[in-house]
C-alpha positions as CSV (number, residue, x, y, z in Angstrom):
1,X,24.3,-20.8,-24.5
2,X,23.9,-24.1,-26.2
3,X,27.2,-25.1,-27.6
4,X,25.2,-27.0,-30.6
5,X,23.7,-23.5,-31.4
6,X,25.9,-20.5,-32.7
7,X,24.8,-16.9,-32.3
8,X,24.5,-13.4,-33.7
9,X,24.2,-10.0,-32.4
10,X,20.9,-8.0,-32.9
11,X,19.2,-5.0,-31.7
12,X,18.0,-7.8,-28.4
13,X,21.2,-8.9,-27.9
14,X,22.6,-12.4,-28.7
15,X,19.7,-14.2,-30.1
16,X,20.1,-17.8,-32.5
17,X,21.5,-17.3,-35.9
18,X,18.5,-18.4,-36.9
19,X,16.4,-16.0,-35.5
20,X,15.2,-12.7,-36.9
21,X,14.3,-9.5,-35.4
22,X,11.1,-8.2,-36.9
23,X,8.3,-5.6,-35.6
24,X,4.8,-6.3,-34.7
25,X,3.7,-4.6,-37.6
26,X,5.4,-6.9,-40.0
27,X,3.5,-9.6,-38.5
28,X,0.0,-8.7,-37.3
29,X,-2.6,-6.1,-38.1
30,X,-2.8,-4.1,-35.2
31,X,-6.4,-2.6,-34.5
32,X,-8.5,-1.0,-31.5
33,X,-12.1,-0.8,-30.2
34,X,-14.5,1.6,-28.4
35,X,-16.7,2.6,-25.9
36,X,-20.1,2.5,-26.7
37,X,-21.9,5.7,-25.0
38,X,-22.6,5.3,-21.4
39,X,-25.7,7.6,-22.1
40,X,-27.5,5.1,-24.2
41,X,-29.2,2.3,-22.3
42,X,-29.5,0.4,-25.5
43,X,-26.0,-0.3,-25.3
44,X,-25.6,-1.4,-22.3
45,X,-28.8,-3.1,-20.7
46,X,-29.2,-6.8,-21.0
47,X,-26.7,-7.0,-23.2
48,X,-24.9,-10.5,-24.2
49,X,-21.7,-9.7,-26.1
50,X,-18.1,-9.9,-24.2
51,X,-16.5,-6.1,-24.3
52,X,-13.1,-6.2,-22.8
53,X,-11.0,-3.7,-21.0
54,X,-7.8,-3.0,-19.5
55,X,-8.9,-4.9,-16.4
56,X,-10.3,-7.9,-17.5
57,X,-6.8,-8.3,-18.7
58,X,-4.9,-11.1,-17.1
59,X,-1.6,-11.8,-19.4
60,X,-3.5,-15.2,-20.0
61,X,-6.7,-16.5,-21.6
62,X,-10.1,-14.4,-21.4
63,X,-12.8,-16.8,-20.7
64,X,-15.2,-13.9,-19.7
65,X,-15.6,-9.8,-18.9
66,X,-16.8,-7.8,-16.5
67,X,-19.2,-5.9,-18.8
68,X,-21.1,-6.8,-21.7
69,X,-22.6,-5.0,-24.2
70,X,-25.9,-5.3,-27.1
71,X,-26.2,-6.4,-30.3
72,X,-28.0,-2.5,-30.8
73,X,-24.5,-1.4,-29.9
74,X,-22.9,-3.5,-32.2
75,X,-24.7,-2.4,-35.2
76,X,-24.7,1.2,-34.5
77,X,-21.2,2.1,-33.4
78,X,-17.9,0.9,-34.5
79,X,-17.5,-1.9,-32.5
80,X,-16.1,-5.2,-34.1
81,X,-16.0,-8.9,-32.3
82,X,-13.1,-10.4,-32.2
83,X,-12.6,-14.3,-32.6
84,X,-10.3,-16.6,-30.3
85,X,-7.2,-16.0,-30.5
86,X,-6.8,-12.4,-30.7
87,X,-3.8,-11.5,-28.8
88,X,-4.7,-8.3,-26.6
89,X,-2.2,-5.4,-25.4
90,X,-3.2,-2.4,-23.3
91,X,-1.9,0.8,-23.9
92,X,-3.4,3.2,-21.4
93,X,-4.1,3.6,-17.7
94,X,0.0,4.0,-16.1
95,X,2.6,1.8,-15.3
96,X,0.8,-0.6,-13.6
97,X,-1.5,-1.1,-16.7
98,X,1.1,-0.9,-19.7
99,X,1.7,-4.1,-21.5
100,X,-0.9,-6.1,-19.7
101,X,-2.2,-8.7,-21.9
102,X,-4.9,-10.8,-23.2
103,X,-5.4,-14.2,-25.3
104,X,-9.2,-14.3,-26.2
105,X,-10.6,-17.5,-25.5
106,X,-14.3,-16.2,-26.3
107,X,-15.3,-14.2,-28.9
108,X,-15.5,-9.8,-27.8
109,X,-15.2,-6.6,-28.2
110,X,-12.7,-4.2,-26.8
111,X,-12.2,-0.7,-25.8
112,X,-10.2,2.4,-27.3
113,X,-7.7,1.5,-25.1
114,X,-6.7,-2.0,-26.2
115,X,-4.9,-3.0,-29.4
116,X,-6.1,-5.9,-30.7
117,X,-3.2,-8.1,-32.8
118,X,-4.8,-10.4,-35.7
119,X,-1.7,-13.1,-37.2
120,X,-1.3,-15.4,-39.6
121,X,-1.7,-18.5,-37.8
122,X,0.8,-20.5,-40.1
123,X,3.3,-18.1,-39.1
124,X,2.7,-16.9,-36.1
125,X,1.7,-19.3,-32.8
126,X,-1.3,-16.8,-30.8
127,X,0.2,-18.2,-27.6
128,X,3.9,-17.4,-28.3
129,X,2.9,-13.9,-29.5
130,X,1.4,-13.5,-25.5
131,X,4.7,-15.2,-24.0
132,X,6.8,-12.8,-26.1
133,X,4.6,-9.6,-24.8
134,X,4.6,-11.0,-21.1
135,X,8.6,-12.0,-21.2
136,X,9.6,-8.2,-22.3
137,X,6.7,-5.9,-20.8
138,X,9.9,-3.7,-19.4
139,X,10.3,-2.9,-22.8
140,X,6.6,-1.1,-22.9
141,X,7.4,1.0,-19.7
142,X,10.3,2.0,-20.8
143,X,9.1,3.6,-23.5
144,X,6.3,5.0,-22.3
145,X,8.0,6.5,-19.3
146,X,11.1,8.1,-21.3
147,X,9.2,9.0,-24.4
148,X,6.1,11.2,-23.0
149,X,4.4,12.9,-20.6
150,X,1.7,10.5,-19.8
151,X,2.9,7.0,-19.5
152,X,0.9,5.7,-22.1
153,X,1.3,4.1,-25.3
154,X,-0.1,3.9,-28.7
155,X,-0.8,1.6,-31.8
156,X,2.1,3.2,-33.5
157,X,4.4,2.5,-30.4
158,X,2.5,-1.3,-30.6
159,X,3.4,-1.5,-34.1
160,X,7.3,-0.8,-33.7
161,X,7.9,-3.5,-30.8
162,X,10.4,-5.8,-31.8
163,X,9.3,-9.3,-32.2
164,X,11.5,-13.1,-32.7
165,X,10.8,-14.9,-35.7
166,X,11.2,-18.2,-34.6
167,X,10.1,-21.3,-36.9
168,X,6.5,-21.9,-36.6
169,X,7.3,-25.3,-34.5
170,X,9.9,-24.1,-32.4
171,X,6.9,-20.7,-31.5
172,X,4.4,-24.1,-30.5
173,X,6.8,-26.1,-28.6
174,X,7.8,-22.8,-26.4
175,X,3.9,-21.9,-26.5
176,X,3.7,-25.7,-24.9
177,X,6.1,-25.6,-22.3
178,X,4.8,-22.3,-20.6
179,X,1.0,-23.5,-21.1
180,X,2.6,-25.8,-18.5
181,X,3.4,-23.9,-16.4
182,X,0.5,-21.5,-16.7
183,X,-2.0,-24.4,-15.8
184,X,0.3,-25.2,-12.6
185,X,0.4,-21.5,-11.4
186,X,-3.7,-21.1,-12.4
187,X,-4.3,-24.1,-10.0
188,X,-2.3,-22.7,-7.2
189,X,-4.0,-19.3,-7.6
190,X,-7.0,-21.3,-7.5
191,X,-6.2,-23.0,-4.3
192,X,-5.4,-19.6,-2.8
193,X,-8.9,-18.0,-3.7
194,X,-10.8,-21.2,-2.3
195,X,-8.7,-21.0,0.9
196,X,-9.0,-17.0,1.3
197,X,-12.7,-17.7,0.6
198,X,-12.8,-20.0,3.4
199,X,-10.7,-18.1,5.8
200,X,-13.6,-15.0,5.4
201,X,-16.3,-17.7,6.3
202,X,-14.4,-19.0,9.0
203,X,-13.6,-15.7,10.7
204,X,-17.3,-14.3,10.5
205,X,-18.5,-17.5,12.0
206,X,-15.7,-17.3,15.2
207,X,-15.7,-13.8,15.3
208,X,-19.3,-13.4,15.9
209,X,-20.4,-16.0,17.9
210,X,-22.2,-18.3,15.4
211,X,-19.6,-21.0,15.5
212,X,-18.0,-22.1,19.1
213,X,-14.8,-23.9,19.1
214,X,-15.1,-27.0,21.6
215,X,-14.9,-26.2,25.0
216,X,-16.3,-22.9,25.0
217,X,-20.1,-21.9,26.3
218,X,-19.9,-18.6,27.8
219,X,-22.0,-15.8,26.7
220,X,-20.3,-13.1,25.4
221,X,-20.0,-9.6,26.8
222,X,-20.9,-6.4,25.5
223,X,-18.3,-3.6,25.8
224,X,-18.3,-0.3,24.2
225,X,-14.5,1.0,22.7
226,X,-14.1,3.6,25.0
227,X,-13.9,0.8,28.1
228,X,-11.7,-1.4,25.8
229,X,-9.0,0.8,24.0
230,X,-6.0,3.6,25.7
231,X,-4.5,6.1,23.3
232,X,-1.2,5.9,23.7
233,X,1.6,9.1,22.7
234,X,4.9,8.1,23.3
235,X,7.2,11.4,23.7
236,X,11.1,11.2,22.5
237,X,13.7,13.8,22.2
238,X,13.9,15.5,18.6
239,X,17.1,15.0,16.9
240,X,17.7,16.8,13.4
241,X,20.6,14.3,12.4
242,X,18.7,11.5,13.6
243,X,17.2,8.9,10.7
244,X,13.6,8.6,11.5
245,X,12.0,5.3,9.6
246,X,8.3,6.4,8.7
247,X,5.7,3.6,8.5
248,X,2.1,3.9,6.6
249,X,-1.3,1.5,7.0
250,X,-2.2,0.2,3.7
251,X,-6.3,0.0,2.7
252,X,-8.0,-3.0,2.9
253,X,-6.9,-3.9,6.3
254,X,-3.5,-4.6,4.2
255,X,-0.9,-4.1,7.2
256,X,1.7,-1.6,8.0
257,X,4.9,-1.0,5.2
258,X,7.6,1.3,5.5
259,X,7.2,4.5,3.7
260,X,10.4,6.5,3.9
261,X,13.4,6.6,6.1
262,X,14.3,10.7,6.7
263,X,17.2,12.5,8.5
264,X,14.9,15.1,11.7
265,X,15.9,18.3,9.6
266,X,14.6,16.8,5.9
267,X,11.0,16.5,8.2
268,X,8.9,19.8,7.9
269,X,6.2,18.5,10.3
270,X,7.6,17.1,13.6
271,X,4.7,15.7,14.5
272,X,5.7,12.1,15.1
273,X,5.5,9.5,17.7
274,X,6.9,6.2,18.0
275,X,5.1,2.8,17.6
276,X,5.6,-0.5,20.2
277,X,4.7,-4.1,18.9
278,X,1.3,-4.5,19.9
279,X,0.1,-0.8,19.2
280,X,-3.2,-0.9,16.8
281,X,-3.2,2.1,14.2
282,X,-5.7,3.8,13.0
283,X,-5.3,6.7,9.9
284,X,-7.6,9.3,10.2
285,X,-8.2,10.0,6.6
286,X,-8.5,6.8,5.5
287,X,-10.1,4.3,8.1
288,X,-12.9,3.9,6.0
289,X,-10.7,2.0,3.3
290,X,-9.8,-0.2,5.8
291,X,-6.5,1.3,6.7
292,X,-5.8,0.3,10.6
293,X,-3.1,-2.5,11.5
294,X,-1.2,-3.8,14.8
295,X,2.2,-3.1,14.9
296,X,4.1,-6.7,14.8
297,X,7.7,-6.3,15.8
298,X,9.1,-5.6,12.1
299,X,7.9,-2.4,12.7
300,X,9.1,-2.1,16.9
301,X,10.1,1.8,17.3
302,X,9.2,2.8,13.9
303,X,7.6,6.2,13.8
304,X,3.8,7.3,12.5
305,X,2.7,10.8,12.1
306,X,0.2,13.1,13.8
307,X,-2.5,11.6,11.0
308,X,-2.6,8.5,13.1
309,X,-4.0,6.8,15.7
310,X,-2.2,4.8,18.3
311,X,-4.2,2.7,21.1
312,X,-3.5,-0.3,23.1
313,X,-5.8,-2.5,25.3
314,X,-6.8,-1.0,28.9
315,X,-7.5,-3.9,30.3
316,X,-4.9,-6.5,29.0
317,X,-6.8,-9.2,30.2
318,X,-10.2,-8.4,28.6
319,X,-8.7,-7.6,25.2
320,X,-6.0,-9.6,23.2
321,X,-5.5,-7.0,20.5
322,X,-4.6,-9.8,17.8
323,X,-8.1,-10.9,18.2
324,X,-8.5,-6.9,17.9
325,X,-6.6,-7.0,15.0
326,X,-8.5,-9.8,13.3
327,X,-11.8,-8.4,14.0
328,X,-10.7,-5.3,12.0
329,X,-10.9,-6.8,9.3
330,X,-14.8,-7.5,9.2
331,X,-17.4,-5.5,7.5
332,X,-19.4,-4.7,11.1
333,X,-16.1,-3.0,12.0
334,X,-15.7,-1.3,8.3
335,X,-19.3,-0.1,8.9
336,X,-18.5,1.6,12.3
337,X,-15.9,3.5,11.6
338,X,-17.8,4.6,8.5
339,X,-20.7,5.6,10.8
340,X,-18.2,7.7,12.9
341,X,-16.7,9.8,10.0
342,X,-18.0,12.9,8.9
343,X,-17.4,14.1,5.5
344,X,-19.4,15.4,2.2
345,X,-17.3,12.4,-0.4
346,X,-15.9,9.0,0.8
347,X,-12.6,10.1,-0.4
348,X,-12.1,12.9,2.2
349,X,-14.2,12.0,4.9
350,X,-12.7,12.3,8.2
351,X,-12.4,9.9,11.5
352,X,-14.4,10.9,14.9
353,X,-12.4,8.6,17.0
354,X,-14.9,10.2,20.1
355,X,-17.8,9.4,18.3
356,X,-16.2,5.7,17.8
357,X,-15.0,5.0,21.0
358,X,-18.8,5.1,22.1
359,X,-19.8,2.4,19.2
360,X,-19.7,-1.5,21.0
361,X,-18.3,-4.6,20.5
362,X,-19.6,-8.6,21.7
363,X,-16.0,-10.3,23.0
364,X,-15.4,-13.7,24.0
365,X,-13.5,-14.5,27.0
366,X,-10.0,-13.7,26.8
367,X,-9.2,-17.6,27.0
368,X,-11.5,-18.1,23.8
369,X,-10.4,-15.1,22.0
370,X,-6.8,-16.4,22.3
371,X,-8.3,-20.0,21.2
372,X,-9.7,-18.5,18.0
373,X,-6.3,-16.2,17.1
374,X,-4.8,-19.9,16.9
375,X,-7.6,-21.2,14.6
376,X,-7.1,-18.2,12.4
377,X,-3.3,-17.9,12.5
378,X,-3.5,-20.9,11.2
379,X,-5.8,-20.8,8.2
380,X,-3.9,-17.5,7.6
381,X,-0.6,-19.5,7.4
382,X,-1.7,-22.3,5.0
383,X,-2.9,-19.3,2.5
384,X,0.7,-17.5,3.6
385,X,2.8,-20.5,2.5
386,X,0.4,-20.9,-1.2
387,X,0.8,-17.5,-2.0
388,X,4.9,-17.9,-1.3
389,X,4.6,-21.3,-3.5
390,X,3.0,-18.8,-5.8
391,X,5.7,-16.3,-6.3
392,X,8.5,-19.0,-6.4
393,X,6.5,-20.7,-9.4
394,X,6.5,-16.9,-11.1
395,X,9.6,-16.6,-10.7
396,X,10.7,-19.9,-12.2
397,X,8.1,-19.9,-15.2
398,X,10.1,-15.9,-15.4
399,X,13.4,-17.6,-15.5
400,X,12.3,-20.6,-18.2
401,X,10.7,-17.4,-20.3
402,X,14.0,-15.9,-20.4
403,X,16.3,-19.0,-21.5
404,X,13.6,-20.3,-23.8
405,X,13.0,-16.1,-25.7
406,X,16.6,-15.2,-26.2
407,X,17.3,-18.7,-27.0
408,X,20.1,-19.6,-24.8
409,X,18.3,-22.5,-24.0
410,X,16.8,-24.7,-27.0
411,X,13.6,-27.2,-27.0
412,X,13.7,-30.1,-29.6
413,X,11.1,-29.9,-32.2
């Protein structure tokens, strides 16, 4: 703490003597929105006017929304626009939604699920306010998850959360120092979306065929799955005092992460087989999300369950199965293993790995697919290294947020 400051206990802690603890309610009126009925086309078609909801929430400014709705649904339900400014708070949808928040930088709508906080801007800095909710969104979770059921919380619960009252200038020069450092981290997420959207391009064009890298001109060859891809079942010895580390394949072609770690006799199904580095995985239940991943050697001896898939490359010289594992990742494959499950909903259908095996596949040379696994590795490890420049800049803008609103550290005004 600054030795030029002195401080006083308060239901946060040490905070500035200075400094009051007050609630939401004593400093902003706290209303919600609707949903216009989904029934009535009138509301919905065409229409022009910003109606937010818990997703287009991005604990920063809201320059636009997924949905819109019309003036007719403006006039005829309770709906109210909001102007810039508005400080937003979401109060449904679980833990992961909770707190999320919203600076309105367009004028909108919102949903029943959003409270919508309207200050007194010669008391109360919009921007700060935002800060404030984003610096202590433990606090929403914790009351939602020890207080009821559902984790969910309400405008009463809004109401109640404690808030600083800081001096209007001190609120602005805060507000100024983490706009800072929001611009910085927007850019870099910026930069990361442009380079993923480049990385997509660049894999559809090697991966098919339409771009050659230089010194390559060999047609391609035609093989079906079932001449390119072994099963593999790798036997072991049971042990019930053994501790077996269980992996899972996350959707979206999101790689493999380690699920639980379990003693042999806490394991009611002993249906499990073990996993070498260069092992692709497939899940049966949920291939058609995407979920199917090469084992890299994190994951060396780990063990999967009877609900997988394990194959490696017959011919080792005909397949690299890191070019395998990129060209998961495209829609054509998304689309065949779609076209091999059987099902009556999305959501349970199950994989035909049979009927698969039969589908086909146009692969390069094993020379140029190991040529284009270094042109994508890469790209991959350019977006790699922004998204960890990412996280340390979160986590540095977290640590400034936490000096600057308890007020151990203090910006001149």
């Amino acid at each position: 703490m600054n030795n030029n400051t002195t401080y006083k206990d308060s239901p946060l802690g040490k905070i500035p003597s200075d400094w009051e603890v007050k609630k939401i309610k004593d400093i902003a009126k706290i209303t919600s929105g609707t949903t216009p009925l989904r029934s009535e086309m009138s509301y919905h078609t065409n229409g022009t006017i910003n109606w937010v909801k818990t997703t287009d929430l991005n604990n920063s400014t809201i320059l636009d929304t997924e949905e819109k709705i019309t003036e007719v649904a403006l006039q005829k339900t309770s709906l109210r626009i909001y102007p810039k400014g508005t400080v937003l708070v979401a109060m449904y949808g679980g833990f992961n939604q909770i707190g999320r928040t919203g600076l309105l930088g367009i004028d909108a709508t919102i949903n029943q699920a959003l409270s919508a906080l309207t200050v007194d801007i010669n008391q109360i800095n919009q921007k700060f306010l935002l800060e404030w909710f984003n610096g202590n969104v433990g606090l929403w979770k914790n009351l939602a998850g020890s207080s009821r059921k559902d984790p969910n919380i309400n405008s009463k619960d809004v109401g109640d959360f404690p808030f600083l009252e800081i001096s209007l200038p001190e609120q602005t020069r805060i507000a100024e120092v983490l706009s800072t450092w929001d611009k910085a981290i927007s850019n870099v997420q910026s930069t990361i979306e442009q380079a993923e959207l480049r990385n997509k391009w660049l894999m559809q064009e090697l991966l098919t065929g339409k771009r050659r890298l230089k010194g390559f001109s060999n047609d391609w060859k035609e093989y079906s799955y079932e001449k390119l891809l072994k099963v593999v079942k790798r036997s072991f010895d049971w042990d019930e005092n053994h501790l077996y580390k269980l992996i899972s394949v996350r959707r979206r072609s999101g790689g493999i992460f380690y699920r639980d770690a379990l003693y042999g006799h806490q394991i009611l199904v002993k249906n499990l087989r073990t996993v070498k580095v260069g092992d692709f995985l497939f899940s049966k239940m949920q291939i058609l999300h995407g979920a199917s991943a090469l084992v890299t050697k994190e994951f060396e001896g780990a063990m999967i369950s009877g609900s997988y898939i394990a194959v490696v490359a017959k011919e080792a010289k005909i397949l690299n199965m890191e070019y395998f594992q990129w060209y998961s990742k495209m829609a054509y494959f998304y689309h065949q293993t779609y076209i091999s499950s059987y099902g009556v909903h999305i959501e349970k259908m199950t994989f035909d790995f049979d009927t698969f095996l039969q589908l086909e596949m146009n692969l390069p040379s094993f020379e140029e697919q190991n040529a284009i696994i270094q042109v994508l590795q890469v790209a991959d490890k350019e977006v790699q290294l922004l998204k960890s420049k990412l996280k340390k800049m979160k986590e540095q803008k977290k640590g400034l947020m936490q000096v600057l609103l308890t007020g151990k550290k203090r910006l001149k005004v």
